[in-house]
N, C-alpha and C positions, 0 to 999 in steps of 0.2 A: 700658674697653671690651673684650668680650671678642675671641677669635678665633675664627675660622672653620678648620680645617683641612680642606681637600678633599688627600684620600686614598685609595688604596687600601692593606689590611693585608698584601697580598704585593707590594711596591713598597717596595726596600730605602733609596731615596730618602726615599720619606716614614714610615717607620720611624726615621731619623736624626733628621727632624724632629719626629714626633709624641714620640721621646726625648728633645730637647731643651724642647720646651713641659714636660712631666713634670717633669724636672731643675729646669726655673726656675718650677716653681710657678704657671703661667701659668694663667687662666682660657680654657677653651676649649670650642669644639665640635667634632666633626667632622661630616665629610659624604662617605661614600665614594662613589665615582665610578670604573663598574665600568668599565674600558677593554675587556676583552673581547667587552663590549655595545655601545661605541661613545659612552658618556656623555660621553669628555672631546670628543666633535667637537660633542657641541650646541650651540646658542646660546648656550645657561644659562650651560655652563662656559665656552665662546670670549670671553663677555664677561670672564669674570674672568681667564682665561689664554688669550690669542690664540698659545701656542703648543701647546694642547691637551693639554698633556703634566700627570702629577702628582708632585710637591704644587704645590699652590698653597694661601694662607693672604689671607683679608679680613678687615680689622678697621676696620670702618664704612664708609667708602667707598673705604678702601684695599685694594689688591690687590698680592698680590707673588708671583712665581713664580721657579722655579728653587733649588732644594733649597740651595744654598750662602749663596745672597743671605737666603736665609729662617731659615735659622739664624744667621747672622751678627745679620740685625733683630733676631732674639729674645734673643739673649746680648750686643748693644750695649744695651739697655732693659733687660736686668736684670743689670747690671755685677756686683751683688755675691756672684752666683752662680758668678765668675772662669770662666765657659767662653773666653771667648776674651779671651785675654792683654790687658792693656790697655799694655805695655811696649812701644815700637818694636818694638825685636827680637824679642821672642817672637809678639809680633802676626805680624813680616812672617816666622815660620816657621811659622806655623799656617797662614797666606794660601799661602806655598810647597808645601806639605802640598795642599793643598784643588784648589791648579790640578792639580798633578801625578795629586792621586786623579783628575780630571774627565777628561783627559787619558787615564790609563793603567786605573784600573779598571773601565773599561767592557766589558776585554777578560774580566774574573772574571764579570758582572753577564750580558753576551753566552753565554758555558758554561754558566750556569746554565740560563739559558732555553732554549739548543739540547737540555743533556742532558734536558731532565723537561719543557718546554711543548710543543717544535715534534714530539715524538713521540704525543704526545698527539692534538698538533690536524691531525697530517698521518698520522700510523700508521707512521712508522718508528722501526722498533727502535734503530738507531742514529744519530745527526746526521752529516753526511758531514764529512771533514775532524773527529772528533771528535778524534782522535791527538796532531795537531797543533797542536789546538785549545788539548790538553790542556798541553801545551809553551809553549804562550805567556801561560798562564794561571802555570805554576808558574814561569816568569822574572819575570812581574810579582811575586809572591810572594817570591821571592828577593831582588829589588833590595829589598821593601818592609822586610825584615828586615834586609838590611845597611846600607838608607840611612838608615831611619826608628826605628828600633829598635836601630842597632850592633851587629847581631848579636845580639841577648839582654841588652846590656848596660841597655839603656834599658827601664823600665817602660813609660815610653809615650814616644810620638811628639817625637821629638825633645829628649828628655831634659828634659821640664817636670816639673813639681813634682806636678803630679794631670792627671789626664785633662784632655783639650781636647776642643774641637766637633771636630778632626782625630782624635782619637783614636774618637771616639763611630760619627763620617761611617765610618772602614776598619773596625770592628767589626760594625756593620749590613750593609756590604757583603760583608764576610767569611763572616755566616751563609746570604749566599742561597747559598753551596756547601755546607749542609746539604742540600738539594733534591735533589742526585745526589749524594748520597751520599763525597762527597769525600775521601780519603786523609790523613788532617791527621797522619797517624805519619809522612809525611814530613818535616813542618814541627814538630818539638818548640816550639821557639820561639812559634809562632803558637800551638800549642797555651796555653803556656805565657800566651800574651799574654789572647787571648779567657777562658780560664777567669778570669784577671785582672777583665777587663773583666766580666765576667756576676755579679760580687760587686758588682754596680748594680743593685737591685733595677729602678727603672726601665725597663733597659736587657729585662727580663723580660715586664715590663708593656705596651712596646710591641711584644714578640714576642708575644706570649699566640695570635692569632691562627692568626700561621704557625707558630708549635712546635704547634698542637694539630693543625694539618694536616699536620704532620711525623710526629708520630704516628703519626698514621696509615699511615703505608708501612711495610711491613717492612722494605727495609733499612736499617738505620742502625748507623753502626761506633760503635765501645765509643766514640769523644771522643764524637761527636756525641748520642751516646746519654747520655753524663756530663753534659752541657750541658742536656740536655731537660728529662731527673728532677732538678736541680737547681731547679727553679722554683719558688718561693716558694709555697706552697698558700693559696690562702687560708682563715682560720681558719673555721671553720665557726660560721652563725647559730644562736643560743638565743632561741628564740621561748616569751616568757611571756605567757600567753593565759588567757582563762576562753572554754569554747564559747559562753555567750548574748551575748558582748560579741559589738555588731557588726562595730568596728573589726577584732577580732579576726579574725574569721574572714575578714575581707577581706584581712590581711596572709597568715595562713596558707592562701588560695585561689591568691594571686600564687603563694609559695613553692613551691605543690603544684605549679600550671599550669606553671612555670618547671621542673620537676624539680631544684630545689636542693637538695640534704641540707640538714637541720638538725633538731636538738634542740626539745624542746616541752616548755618547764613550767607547769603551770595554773597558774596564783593565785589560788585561792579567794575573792572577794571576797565573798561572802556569810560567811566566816570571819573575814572582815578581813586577809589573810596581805598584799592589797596595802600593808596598813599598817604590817606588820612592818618593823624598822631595817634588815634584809637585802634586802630589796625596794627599800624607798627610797634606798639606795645606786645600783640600777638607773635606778629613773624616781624622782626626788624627788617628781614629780607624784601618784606613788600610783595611777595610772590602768593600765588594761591596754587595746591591746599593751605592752609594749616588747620590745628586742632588745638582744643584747647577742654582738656577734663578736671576740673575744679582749678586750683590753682599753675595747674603742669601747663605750658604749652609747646609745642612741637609743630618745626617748619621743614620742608621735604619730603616730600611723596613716599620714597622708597624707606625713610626711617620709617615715616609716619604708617606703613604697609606693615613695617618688620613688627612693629611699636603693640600697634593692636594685636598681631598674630601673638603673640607673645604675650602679651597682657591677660587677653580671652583662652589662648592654650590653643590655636586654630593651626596644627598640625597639620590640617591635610594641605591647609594652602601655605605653608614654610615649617617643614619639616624641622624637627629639633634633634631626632633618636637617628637619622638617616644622613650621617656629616657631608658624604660625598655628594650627594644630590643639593643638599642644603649649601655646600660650594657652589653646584654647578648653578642654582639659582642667583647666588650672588652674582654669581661671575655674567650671568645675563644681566642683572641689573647693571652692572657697573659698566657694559657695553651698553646699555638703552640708552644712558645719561651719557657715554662720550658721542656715541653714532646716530641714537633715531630721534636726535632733536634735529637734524637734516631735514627731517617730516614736515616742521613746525617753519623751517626756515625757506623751505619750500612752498609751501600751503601758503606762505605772507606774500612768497612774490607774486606767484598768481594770483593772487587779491588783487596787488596795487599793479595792476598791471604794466609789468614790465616788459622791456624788451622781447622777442618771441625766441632770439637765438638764448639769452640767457637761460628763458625758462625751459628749454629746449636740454641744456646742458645741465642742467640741475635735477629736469628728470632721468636724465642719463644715471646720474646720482644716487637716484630714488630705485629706481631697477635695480642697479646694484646692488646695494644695499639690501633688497626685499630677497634679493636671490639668495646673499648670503646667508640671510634669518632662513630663510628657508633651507640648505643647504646645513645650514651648521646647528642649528635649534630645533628645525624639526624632522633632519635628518631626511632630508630631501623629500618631506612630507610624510614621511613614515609612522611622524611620530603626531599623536591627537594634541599633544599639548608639551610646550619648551619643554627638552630633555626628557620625554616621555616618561611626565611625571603622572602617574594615575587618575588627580582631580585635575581641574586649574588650580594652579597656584599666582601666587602675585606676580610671581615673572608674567603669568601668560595675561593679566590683566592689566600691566604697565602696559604690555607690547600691545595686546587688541585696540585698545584706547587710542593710544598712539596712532596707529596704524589706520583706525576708523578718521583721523583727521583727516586724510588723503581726499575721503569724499567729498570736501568742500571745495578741493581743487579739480574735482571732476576728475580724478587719476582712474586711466584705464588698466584694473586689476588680470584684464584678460593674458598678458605677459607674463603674469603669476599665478596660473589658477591653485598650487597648493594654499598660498597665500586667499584665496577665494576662499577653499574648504575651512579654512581656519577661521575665519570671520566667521561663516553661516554657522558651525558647528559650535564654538562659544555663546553670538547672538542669540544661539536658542537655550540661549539662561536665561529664564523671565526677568532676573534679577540683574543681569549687565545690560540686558534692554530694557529694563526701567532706569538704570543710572544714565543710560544714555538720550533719554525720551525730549527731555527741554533741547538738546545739539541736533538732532534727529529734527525737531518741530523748525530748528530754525533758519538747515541748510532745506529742510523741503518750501521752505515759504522764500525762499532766496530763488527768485522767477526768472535771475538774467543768467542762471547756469543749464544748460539744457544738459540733464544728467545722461550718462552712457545707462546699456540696459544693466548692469549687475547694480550700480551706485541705485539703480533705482529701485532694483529688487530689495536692496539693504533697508533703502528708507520705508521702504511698502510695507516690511515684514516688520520693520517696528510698533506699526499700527497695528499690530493685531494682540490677541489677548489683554484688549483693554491696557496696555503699557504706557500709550500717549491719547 
């Protein structure tokens, strides 16, 4: 069963934890819960955490809060991850460790927020008592080095053999004094320590968030600034595509709408190149999309949609905090792949031109079928986009795609005009009419189709804002 993480990404608390889920390989979700807005006093969350503070973590009807008890859960159930010692002794020094963090670094955690929140949300330059503030933060630093660390002598926290959930807990807590800009040329040792600890790639992955708001400040001193640019990048996507696949252009619509960098190589499948030995090393399946981000490769449109959403955190197009809707999107996908490849199988006979009663009855097919999308997805056109989900989501970019094939068989939309409104109203994404601009260029240069007037409004308005 999986987990539920409620968190916030600038909450060093649950940065320790969403570190440890990562480490052990746990299956999870999150759910951020913006405290500045007031979320953790709702009901929603008081039910799962009556002391409205974050993180808190659900896993079916269990509930557990308090950042220490929740990384402990998680590294007693996966033992052989060795985060927390399973030896007496080492156990009850990590437990020694963990009261004393709770205890004393509240006082690092508190400077943090005086120097960079409370000037913010009240308009002072400086926090009163910043001075002394500053004093009481660099004792706890000091004790932490000569008690925890020996001075330098100990890699980590109390001279264990690899990191602990102690070690992980004062590492996360250490970086919210990136936020004001912190002195660490005092602390070589610390330095010395965290660069240690940031050689975890995880340890990267759940900063991602607030190093990219870090960023963004200008000041930042040469450690903290070493620590930043060290972050792992991730490899960049090669998007192998042909423009008339519709899969494809659904992958390469997210990419665009998302502003992702990435690479694009056709695959000529009217060449056959999908067939080539060097391709099928990519998708064995021989099929286009696929993707392919350093050594990962991925074949199927619909993973390869869920893959990125997920990858990049693109919540608005496949919700992760919102289960029921994130069903209902499934559940559209898994009808496109049994039902609107009819689209594709239609669209081929009116190519090769076949018989007139066939193709006669096959659009009977296609009518049906569009009525149904319409009727059950968009709620008999009610709804702006599948399930009346707020943005577009990948449901509605498999089905546009799809659904844009029809103009190459000159299908008269006029029997569906919700199905009309739905086209014009996504097409005016600069970005799904630029993924679609090469299929656009190449049924308008197809001269033996004399298009109905809507098919020809679609292609017109392609051409405009410089797209094709």
């Amino acid at each position: 069963m999986s987990i539920t993480l409620y968190f916030n990404p600038y909450s060093h608390r649950c940065l320790s934890v969403k570190t440890i889920l990562l480490l052990t390989k746990c299956d999870f979700n999150e759910k951020i819960i913006d405290v500045l807005k007031g979320e953790n006093l709702k009901q929603a969350f008081t039910n799962i955490n009556p002391n409205q503070t974050v993180p808190a973590i659900t896993e079916g009807f269990f509930s557990l809060f308090e950042s220490h008890a929740i990384i402990k859960y998680i590294c007693i159930n996966k033992p052989d991850f060795r985060l927390y010692p399973n030896t007496l002794q080492n156990k009850a020094q990590v437990d020694s460790y963990l009261d004393w963090h709770s205890n004393e670094f509240p006082t690092v955690l508190d400077y943090s927020k005086e120097c960079y929140l409370k000037p913010l949300l009240i308009g002072n330059k400086v926090p009163q008592n910043r001075v002394s503030r500053l004093v009481d933060v660099e004792e706890v630093l000091q004790f932490f080095i000569k008690t925890f660390l020996n001075d330098g002598k100990f890699n980590y926290i109390f001279d264990q053999t690899s990191f602990t959930i102690a070690d992980i807990r004062a590492v996360c807590d250490l970086t919210s004094l990136f936020i004001c800009n912190f002195d660490f040329e005092k602390f070589p040792i610390l330095e010395q320590y965290i660069t240690r600890m940031f050689k975890i790639p995880e340890l990267y992955l759940s900063h991602q968030d607030y190093f990219n708001f870090i960023q963004k400040q200008k000041y930042k001193n040469q450690f903290i600034q070493s620590i930043l640019t060290k972050q792992p990048k991730q490899e960049q996507i090669t998007l192998y595509f042909h423009p008339l696949s519709s899969p494809s252009r659904a992958v390469r619509s997210l990419l665009l709408l998302a502003k992702i960098e990435f690479d694009e190589k056709i695959i000529d499948i009217l060449k056959s190149e999908n067939q080539s030995d060097q391709y099928s090393l990519i998708n064995p399946n021989q099929t286009v999309p696929s993707i392919k981000q350093g050594s990962f490769t991925l074949f199927e449109s619909h993973a390869i949609l869920k893959y990125i959403c997920e990858q990049y955190r693109l919540y608005d197009f496949y919700p992760q905090d919102n289960f029921k809707l994130k069903a209902q999107i499934d559940s559209y996908l898994d009808f496109h792949l049994n039902e609107m490849k009819q689209i594709t199988e239609y669209v081929m006979i009116s190519q090769n031109n076949q018989n007139e009663q066939e193709l006669k009855e096959k659009q009977k097919i296609i009518d049906q079928l569009l009525q149904f999308f319409v009727k059950v997805f968009l709620n008999e056109g009610k709804y702006k986009y599948i399930y009346n989900h707020k943005t577009i989501s990948i449901a509605d970019l498999s089905a546009v795609n799809q659904i844009l094939f029809l103009i190459m068989a000159n299908y008269d939309f006029n029997s569906v005009p919700q199905i009309q409104k739905y086209l014009i109203n996504i097409l005016d994404n600069q970005y799904v009419k630029q993924s679609n601009k090469e299929y656009f260029i190449s049924i308008n240069n197809n001269q033996h189709n004399n298009y109905n007037q809507f098919n020809k409004q679609i292609i017109a308005s392609s051409k405009k804002k410089g797209c094709c």
